[in-house]
C-alpha positions as CSV (number, residue, x, y, z in Angstrom):
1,X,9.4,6.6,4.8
2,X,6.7,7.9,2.2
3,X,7.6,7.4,-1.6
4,X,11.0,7.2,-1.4
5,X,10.7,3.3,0.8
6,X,8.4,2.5,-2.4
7,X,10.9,3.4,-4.8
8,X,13.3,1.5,-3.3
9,X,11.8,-1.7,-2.9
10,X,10.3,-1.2,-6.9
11,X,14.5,-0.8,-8.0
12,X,15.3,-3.6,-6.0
13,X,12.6,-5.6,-7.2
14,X,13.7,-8.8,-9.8
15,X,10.3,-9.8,-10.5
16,X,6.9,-8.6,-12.6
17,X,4.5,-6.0,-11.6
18,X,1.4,-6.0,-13.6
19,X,-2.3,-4.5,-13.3
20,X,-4.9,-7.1,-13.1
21,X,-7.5,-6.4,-15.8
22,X,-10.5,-8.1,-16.3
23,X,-11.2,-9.2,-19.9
24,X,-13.5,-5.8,-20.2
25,X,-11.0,-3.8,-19.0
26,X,-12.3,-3.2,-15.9
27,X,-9.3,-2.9,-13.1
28,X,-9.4,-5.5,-11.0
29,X,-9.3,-3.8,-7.1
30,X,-10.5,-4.7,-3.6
31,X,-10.8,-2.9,-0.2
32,X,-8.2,-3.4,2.0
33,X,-9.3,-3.0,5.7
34,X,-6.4,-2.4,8.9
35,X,-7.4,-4.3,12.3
36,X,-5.4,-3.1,15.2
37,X,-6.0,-2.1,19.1
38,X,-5.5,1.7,20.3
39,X,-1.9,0.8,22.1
40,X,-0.3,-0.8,18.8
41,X,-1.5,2.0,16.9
42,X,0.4,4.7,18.9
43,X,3.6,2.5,18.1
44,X,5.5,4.9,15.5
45,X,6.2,2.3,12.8
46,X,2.4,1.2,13.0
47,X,1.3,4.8,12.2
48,X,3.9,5.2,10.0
49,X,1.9,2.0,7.8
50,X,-1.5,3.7,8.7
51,X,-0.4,6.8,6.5
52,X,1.0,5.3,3.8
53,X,-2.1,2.8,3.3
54,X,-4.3,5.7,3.8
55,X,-2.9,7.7,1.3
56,X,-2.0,5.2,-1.6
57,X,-6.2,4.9,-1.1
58,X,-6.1,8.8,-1.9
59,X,-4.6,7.6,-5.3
60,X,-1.0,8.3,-4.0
């Protein structure tokens, strides 16, 4: 899945992605947090999500 799934979806994308900036230029971020149980986490496509959130938080 990785980079090329992102690429992808950005090439098949018709709409506007933008940054949000605050007015002193600041980047406007959050935390994202994953809530799941130990069985749904062993599911492939569930760790599969894990790695790729993890890593975009690596500055992927």
């Amino acid at each position: 899945m990785g980079n090329s799934s992102r690429d992808m979806f950005k090439k098949n994308f018709k709409g506007q992605i933008k940054p949000l900036i605050f007015k002193n230029g600041q980047p406007f971020t959050r935390s994202t947090y994953l809530l799941y149980s130990n069985s749904v986490a062993k599911l492939p496509q569930v760790r599969e999500f894990i790695k790729i959130i993890q890593n975009r938080n690596k500055g992927d």
